[in-house]
C-alpha positions in Angstrom: -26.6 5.9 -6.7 -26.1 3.6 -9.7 -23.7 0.2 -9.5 -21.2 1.9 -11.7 -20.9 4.6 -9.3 -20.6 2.5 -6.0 -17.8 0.6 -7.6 -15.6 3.6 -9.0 -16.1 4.6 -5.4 -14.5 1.6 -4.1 -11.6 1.9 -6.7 -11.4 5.4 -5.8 -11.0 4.7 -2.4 -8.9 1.9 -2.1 -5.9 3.9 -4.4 -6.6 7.4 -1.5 -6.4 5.0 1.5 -3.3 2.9 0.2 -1.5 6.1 -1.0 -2.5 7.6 2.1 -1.0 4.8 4.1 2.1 4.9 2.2 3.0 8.4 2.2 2.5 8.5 5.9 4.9 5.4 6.0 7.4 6.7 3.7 7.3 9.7 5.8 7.9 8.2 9.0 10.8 6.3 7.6 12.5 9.5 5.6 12.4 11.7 9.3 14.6 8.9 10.9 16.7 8.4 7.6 16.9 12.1 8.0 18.3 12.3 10.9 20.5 9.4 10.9 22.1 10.4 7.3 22.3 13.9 8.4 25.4 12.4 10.6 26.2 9.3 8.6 25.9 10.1 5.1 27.8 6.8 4.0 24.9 5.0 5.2 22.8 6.2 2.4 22.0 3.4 0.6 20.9 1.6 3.3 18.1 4.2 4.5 16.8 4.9 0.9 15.5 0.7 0.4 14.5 1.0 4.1 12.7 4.3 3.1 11.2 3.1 0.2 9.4 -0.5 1.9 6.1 1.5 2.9 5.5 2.6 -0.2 4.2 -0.7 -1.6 0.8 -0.6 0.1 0.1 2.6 -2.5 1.5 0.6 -5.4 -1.1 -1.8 -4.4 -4.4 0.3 -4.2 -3.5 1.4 -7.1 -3.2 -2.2 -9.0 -6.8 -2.5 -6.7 -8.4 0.2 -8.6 -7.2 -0.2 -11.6 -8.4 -4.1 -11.6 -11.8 -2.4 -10.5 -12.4 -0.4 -13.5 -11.3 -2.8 -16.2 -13.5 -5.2 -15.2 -16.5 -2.4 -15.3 -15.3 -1.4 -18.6 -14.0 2.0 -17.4 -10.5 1.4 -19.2 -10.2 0.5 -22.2 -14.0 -1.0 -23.1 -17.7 0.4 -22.3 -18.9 0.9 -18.7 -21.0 -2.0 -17.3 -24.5 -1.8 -16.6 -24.1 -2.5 -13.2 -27.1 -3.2 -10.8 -26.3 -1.4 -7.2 -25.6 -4.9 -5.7 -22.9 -6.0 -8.0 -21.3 -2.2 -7.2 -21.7 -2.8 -4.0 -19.7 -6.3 -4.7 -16.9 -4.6 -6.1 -16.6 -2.2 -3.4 -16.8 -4.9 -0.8 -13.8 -6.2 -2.9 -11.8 -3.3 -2.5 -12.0 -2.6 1.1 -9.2 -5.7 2.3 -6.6 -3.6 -0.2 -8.1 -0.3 1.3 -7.7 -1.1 5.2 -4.9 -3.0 5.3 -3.0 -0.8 2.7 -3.9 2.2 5.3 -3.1 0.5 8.4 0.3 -1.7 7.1 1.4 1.3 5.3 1.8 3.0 8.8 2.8 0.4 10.6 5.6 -1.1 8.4 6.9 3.0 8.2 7.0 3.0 12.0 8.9 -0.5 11.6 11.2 0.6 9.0 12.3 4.0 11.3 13.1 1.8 14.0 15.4 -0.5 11.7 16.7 2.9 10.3 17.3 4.0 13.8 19.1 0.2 14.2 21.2 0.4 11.0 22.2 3.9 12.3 24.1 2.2 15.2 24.8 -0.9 13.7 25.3 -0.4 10.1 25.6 -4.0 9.7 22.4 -4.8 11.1 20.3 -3.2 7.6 19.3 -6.9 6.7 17.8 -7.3 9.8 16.0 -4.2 9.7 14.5 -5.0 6.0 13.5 -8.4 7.1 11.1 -6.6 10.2 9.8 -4.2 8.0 9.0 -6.5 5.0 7.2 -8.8 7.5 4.6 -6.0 7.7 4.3 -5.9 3.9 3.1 -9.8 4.2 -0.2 -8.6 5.5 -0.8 -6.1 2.6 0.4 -9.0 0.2 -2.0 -10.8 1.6 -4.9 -8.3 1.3 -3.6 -7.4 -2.6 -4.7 -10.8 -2.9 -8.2 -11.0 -1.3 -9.1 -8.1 -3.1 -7.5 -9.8 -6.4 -9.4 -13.1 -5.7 -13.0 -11.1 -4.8 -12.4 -8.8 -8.3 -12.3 -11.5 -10.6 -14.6 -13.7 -8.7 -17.0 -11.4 -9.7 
């Protein structure tokens, strides 16, 4: 397997395991906001931003790989020579973004349907609620930028 190859699979996996994350956030969120809309439809607003907090971690894995492949010349240049350890560097890089984006994607869904589920009974209580969930999202901040600082230290 050449360098090139081991880092595109790093990229490739770090934008699937983010995404993946995400969805299965987003997801989680939207069958509570379901539920809780489906009887208080005024309350909207509030359940789409609450909704819409796990889907960062995808946005992120995707920034991930797309950092990966300019740097190896895949966007916008001529692909790098690279030697299998310096692929293996890059997907090394990746995997902070790729885990975390996995695993905090899930977790701040689960944390935003229980703030949706809060909102529901206190509709006042939404800023609360965003302020749990977006704790989560601290942890895949701080993996975008491991996986930032390993890419260009490369």
């Amino acid at each position: 397997m050449s360098g090139i190859a081991i880092a595109i699979f790093g990229a490739t996996l770090c934008a699937l395991l983010g995404g993946t994350g995400s969805a299965i956030g987003v997801m989680a969120a939207g069958r509570a906001a379901a539920g809780v809309t489906s009887e208080k439809p005024e309350l909207f607003g509030k359940m789409l931003v609450l909704q819409a907090l796990p889907g960062t971690q995808g946005i992120y894995g995707f920034l991930i790989a797309v950092l990966v492949m300019v740097n190896v010349g895949l966007l916008g240049g001529t692909p790098a020579d690279l030697t299998v350890a310096e692929g293996w560097a890059y997907f090394f890089a990746t995997l902070p973004m790729a885990i975390v984006g996995l695993t905090s994607g899930v977790a701040q869904g689960l944390t935003a349907a229980s703030a949706i589920h809060m909102t529901g009974k206190q509709p006042d209580a939404s800023g609360k609620g965003i302020t749990m969930t977006a704790l989560v999202e601290t942890y895949a901040i701080l993996a975008l930028l491991t996986s930032i600082l390993l890419i260009f230290s490369l």
